[in-house]
C-alpha positions in Angstrom: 108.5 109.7 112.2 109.7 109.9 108.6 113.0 111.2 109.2 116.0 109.4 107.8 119.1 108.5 110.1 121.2 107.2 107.4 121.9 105.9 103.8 120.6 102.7 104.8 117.6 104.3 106.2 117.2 106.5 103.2 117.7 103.7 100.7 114.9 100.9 103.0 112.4 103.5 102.8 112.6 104.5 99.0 112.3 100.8 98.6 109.0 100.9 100.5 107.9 104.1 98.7 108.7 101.9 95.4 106.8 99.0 96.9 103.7 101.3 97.9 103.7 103.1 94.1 104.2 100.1 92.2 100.9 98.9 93.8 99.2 102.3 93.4 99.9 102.5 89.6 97.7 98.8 89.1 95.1 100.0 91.5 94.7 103.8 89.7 94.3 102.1 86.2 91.1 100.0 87.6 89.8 103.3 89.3 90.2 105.3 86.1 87.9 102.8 84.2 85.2 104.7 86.7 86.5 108.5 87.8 88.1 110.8 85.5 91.5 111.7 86.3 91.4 114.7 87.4 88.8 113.9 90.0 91.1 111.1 91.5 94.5 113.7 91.3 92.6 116.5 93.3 90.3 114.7 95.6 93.7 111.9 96.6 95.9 115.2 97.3 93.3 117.0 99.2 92.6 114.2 101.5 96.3 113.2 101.5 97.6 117.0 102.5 95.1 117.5 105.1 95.8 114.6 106.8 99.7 115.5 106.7 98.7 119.3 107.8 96.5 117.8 111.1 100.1 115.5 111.9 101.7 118.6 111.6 99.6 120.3 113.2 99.0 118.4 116.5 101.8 115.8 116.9 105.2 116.9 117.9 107.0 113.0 116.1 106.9 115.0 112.9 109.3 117.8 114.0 108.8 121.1 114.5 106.6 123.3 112.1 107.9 125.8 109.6 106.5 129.4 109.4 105.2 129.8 105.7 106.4 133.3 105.0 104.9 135.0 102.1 107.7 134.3 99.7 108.3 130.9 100.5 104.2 130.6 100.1 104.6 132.1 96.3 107.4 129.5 96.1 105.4 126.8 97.4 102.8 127.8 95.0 104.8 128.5 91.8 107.2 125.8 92.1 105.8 123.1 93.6 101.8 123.2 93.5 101.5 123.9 90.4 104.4 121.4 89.1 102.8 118.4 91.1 99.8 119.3 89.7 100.8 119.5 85.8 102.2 115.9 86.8 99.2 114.3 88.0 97.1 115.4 85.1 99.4 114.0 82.4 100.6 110.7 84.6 96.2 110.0 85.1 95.1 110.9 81.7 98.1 108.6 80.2 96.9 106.0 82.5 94.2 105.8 81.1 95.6 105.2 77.3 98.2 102.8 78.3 98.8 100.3 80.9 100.8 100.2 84.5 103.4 98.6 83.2 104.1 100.4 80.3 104.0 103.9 81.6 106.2 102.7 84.3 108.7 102.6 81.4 109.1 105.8 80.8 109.3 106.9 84.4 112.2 104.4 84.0 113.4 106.9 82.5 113.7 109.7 84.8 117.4 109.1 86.2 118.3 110.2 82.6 116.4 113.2 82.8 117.4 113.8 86.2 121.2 113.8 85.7 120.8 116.3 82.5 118.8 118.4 84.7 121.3 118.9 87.8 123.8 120.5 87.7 127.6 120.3 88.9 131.1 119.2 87.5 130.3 116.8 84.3 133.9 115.9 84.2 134.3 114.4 87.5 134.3 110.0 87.7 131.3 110.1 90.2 129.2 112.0 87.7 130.3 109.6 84.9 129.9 106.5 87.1 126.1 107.8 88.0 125.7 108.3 84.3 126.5 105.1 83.6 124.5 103.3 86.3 121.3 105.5 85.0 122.5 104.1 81.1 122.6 100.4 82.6 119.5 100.6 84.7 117.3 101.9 81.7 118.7 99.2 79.0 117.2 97.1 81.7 113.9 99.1 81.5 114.3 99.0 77.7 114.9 95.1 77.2 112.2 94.4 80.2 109.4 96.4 77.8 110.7 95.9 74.4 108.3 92.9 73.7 105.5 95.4 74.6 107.2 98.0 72.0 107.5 96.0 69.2 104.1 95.5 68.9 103.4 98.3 68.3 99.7 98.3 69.8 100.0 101.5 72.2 98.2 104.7 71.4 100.8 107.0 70.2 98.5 109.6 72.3 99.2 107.4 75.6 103.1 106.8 75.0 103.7 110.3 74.4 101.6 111.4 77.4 103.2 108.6 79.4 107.2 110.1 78.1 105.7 113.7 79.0 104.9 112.7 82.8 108.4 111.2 83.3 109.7 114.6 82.5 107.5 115.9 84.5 108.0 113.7 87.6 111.8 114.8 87.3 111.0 118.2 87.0 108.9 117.9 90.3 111.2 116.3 92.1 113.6 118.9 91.7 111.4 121.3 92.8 111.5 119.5 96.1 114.5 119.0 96.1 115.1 122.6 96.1 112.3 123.0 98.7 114.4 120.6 101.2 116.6 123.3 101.8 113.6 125.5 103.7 111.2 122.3 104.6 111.0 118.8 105.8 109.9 115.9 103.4 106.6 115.6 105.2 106.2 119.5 105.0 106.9 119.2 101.7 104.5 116.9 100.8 101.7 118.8 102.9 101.9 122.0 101.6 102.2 121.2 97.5 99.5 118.2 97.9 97.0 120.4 99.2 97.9 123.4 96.9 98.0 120.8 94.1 94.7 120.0 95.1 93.0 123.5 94.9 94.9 123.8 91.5 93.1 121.2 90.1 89.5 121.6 91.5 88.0 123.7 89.1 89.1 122.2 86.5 88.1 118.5 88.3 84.8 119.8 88.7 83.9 120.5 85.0 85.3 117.4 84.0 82.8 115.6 86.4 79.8 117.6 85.3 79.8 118.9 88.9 78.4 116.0 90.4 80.0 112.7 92.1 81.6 109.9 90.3 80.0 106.8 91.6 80.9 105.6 94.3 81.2 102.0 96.2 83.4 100.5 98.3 85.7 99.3 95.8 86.4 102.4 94.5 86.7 104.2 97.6 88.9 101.7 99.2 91.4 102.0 96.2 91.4 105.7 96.3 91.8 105.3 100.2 95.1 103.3 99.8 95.8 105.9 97.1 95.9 109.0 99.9 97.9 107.2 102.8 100.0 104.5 100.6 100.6 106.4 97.4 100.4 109.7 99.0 100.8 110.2 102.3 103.5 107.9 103.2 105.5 107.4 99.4 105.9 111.0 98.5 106.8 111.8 102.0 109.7 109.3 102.2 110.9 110.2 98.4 111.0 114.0 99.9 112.7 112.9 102.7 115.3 111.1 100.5 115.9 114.3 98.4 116.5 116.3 101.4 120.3 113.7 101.9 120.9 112.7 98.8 121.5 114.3 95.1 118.3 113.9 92.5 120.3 111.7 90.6 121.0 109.4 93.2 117.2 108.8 94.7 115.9 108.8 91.0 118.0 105.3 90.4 115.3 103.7 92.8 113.3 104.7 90.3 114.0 101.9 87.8 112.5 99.4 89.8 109.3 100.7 89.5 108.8 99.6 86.3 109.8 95.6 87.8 107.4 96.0 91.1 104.4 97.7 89.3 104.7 94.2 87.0 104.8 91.7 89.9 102.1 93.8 91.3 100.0 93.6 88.2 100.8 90.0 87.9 99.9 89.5 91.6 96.5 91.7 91.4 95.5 91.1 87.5 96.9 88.0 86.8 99.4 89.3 84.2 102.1 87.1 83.1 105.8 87.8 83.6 107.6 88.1 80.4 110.1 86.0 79.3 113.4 88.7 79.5 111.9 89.8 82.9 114.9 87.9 84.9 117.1 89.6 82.4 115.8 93.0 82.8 115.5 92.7 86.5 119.3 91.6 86.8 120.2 95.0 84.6 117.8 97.4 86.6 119.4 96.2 90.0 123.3 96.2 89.3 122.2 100.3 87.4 120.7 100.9 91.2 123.6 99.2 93.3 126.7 100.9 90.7 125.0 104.0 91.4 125.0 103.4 95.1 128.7 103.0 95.3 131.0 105.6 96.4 134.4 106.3 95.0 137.5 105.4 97.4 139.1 107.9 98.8 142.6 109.1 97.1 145.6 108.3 98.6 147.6 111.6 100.3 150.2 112.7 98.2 153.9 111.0 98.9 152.7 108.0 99.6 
């Protein structure tokens, strides 16, 4: 169901996952004006990791299942529940101090990160030709937010929560991507969503006051696209991506969620476009497309 063929498979369905998270950050800020974030994290992965188990569980389109051994539970546990998690908490509660666009920003930023976290040969031209698509792609980030920066009107709480949980987004990721080696993306997805969920429950309970947020069909609705758009299907495709390509490499779709979580809040808000958004979006793209290139081959020797 989920399983990618080929780079141009890969590549068309981290574009949708974009798409579908771009969305997802506008709709989040309007739910966290009701629940508290915590609440929203815990109860959007529970809902969003059952419903992968049950696929999992009884349809055979989603490949065959993976016997969770006890060491590869601990892992699942250590590494990725509790990482996802630690993510959620900070990208919600930063959310909530800031806007969509802005922390989109500084997940902008996480091709950076992600390249000084991997490892592998630093002196090699593909490394350098990644680094400088990541460089490219974030000046575009930079000059698409800087009228937003210079004014200076952010809480400094909020920007340095919002910096934290691109860190911590590439630090997830990795996880994952280390994961991919014993699971599938949606297996992936499954098993830290709903461990991710149990992390956070006690904690999301206190913060309620043990009882329910309110609830209407506004809010539900959002939190429902939340689980099977934001969730189910986004984070299952960028696991899938991780699986066949390097972290460096699927984080350059990255920087154009910062561009698609504006149109969408200029679509679903109203927001106005800036003025250097044509510039920023032309920098963002040619980052994404250099990184996508591969180096020619090298001649044999003698001729």
């Amino acid at each position: 169901m989920f399983a990618p063929k080929s780079d141009r498979w890969v590549a068309v369905g981290l574009l949708f996952a974009i798409l579908l998270w771009g969305a997802n950050n506008v709709v989040t800020k309007l739910l966290l004006k009701e629940w508290p974030p915590l609440w929203i994290g815990s109860t959007r992965f529970a809902c969003a990791g059952l419903v992968l188990l049950s696929l999992l569980r009884w349809s055979s389109g989603l490949g065959n299942r993976t016997v969770i051994t006890p060491e590869l539970n601990r892992i699942l546990w250590i590494r990725g529940a509790l990482s996802l998690a630690l993510y959620i908490t900070v990208f919600n509660s930063a959310l909530r101090l800031t806007s969509p666009a802005h922390l989109a920003l500084y997940l902008g930023a996480s091709p950076l990160w992600s390249l000084v976290f991997e490892k592998g040969p630093r002196g090699d031209s593909g490394f350098r030709r990644r680094y400088l698509a990541a460089t490219l792609a974030f000046a575009g980030v930079f000059v698409l937010f800087w009228p937003v920066l210079s004014t200076g009107r952010s809480e400094l709480l909020g920007e340095l929560l919002a910096l934290f949980a691109g860190i911590l987004w590439t630090h997830y990721s990795h996880q994952c991507r280390f994961l991919a080696t014993r699971l599938s993306g949606v297996e992936i997805t499954a098993h830290t969503m709903w461990r991710a969920a149990v992390v956070l429950a006690p904690m999301a309970l206190v913060e309620t006051g043990l009882a329910l947020p309110r609830m209407d069909l506004t809010l539900v609705g959002i939190q429902a696209y939340a689980v099977f758009g934001g969730g189910v299907m986004a984070f299952t495709l960028w696991n899938n991506a991780l699986q066949v390509w390097p972290a460096s490499r699927v984080f350059l779709f990255g920087n154009l969620i910062p561009p698609v979580t504006m149109l969408w809040a200029w679509f679903l808000l109203g927001e106005p476009l800036t003025a250097t958004f044509g510039v920023a979006t032309i920098l963002i793209l040619s980052g994404a497309l250099l990184g996508q290139l591969k180096p020619s081959p090298k001649p044999p020797e003698g001729k």
